[in-house]
C-alpha positions in Angstrom: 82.9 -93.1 -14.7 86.3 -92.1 -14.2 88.8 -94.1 -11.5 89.5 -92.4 -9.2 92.5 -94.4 -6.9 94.6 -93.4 -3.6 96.8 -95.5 -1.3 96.9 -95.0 2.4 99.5 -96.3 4.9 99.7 -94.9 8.7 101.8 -97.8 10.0 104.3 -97.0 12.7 103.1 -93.8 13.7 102.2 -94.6 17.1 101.9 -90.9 18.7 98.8 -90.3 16.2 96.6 -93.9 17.1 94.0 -94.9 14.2 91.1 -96.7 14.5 89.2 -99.0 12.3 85.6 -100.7 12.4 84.9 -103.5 9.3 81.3 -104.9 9.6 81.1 -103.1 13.6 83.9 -104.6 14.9 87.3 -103.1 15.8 89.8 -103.9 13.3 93.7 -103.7 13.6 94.5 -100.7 11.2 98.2 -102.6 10.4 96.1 -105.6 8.9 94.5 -103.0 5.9 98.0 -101.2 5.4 98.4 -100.3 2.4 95.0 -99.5 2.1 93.9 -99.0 -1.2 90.9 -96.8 -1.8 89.2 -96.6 -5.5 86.2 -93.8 -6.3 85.7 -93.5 -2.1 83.1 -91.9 -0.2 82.9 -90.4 2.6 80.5 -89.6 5.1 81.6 -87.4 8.3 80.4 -89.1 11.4 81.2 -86.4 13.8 82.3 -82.6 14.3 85.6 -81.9 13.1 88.5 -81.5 15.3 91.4 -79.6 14.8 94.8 -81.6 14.4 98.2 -80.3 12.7 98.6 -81.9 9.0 101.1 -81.7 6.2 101.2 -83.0 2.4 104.1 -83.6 0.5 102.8 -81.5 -2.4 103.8 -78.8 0.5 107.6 -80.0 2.5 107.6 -79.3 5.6 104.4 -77.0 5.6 102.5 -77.7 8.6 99.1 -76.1 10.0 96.3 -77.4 12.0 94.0 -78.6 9.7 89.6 -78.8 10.5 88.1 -82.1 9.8 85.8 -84.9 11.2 87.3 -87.2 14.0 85.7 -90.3 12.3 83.9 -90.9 8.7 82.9 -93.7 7.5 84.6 -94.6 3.8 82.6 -96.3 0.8 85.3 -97.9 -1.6 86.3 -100.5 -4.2 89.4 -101.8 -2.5 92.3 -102.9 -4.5 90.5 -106.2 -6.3 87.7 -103.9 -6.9 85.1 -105.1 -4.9 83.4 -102.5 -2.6 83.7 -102.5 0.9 82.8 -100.2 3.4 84.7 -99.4 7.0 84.5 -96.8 9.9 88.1 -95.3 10.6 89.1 -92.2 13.3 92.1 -90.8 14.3 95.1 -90.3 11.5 93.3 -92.8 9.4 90.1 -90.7 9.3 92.8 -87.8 8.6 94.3 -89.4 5.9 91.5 -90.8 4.3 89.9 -87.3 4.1 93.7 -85.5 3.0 93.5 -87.8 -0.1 90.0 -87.7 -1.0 90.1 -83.8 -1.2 93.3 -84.5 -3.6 90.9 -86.6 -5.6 88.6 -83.9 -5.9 91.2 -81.2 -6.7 91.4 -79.7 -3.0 95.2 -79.2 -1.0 95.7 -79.3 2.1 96.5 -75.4 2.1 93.0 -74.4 1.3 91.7 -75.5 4.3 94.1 -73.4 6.1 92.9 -70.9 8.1 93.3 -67.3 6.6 95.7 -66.5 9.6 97.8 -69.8 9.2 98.3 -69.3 5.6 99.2 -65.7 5.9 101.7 -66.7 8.5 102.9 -69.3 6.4 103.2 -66.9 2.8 106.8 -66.9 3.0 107.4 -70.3 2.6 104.9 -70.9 0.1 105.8 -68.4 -2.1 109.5 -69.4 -2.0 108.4 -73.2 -2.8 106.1 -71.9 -5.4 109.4 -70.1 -6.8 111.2 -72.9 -6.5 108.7 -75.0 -8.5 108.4 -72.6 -11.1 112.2 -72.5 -11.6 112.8 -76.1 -11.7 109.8 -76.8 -14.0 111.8 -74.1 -16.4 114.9 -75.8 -15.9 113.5 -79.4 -17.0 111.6 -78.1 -19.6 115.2 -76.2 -21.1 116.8 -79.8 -20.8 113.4 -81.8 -22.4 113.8 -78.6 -25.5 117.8 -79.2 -25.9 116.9 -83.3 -26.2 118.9 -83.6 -22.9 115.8 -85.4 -21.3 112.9 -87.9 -22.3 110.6 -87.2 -20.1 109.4 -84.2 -18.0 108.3 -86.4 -15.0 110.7 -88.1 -12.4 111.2 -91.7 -12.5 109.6 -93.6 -9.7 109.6 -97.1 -8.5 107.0 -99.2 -10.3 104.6 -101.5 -8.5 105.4 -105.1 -7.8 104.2 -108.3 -7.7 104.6 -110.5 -4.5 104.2 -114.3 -4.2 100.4 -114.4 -4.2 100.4 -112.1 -7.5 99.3 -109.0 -5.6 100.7 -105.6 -6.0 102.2 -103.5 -3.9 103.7 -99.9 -4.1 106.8 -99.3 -2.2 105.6 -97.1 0.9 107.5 -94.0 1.1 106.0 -93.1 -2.4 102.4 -93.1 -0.1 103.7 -91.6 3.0 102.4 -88.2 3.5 101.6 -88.3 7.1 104.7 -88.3 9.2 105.8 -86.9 12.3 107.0 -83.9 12.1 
């Protein structure tokens, strides 16, 4: 079975509360950030809500965005064992944003047909500019001017108790906007 990984981290956005239950009892959401979720599950435990979302496949793109209020999230966690959780609010949010990337789903086609026609002029200039600077690296990687076709970024890093963590902006796709 293929891994399947994402990293969560809503810390500091305090206008968009999270919750989280470990083993039924509430659990400070700061004490799990990052939160590292491999080959997760997840099981809507309510209706959905609508509440604005963004990605950063998609810069400042916005549009309120359908899902369940809370789920509750099977996992491996970053050691690989399994764990389980309920989580609401952004987290719930957040977790469900990244699972749909793991399953090949954007935030875009859950739109609404009126927000994403609304919002056709700014996609299809981003999806221009895409295009064109995909053409222009892939000129510079033909003329030898390049390596590599794929940004550096900054690698993962040990701490003192030989864990990894990634640096956070790299994760952070939930902002205010």
């Amino acid at each position: 079975q293929a891994l399947q990984l994402t990293v969560i981290d809503v810390r500091g956005i305090e206008d968009r509360p999270s919750t989280l239950e470990l083993n039924g009892e509430s659990s400070e959401v700061d004490a799990f950030m990052p939160l590292v979720l491999i080959n997760p599950e997840i099981k809507p435990l309510n209706e959905a809500v609508t509440g604005p979302e963004g990605c950063l496949s998609f810069p400042e793109i916005y549009a309120d965005i359908s899902r369940p209020e809370s789920v509750e999230v099977r996992a491996l966690n970053r050691k690989g064992e399994p764990f389980e959780f309920r989580c609401g609010g952004l987290l719930a949010r957040a977790v469900q944003h990244e699972a749909d990337h793991l399953n090949g789903i954007l935030f875009i086609d859950r739109m609404s047909k009126a927000d994403k026609a609304d919002l056709k002029p700014e996609l299809d200039e981003l999806q221009a500019e895409t295009k064109a600077a995909r053409h222009s690296r892939a000129r510079r990687f033909l003329k030898g001017q390049t390596k590599s076709r794929t940004p550096e970024v900054s690698k993962p890093s040990a701490n003192s108790t030989g864990e990894y963590s990634v640096p956070r902006g790299i994760w952070r796709r939930y902002g205010v906007r």
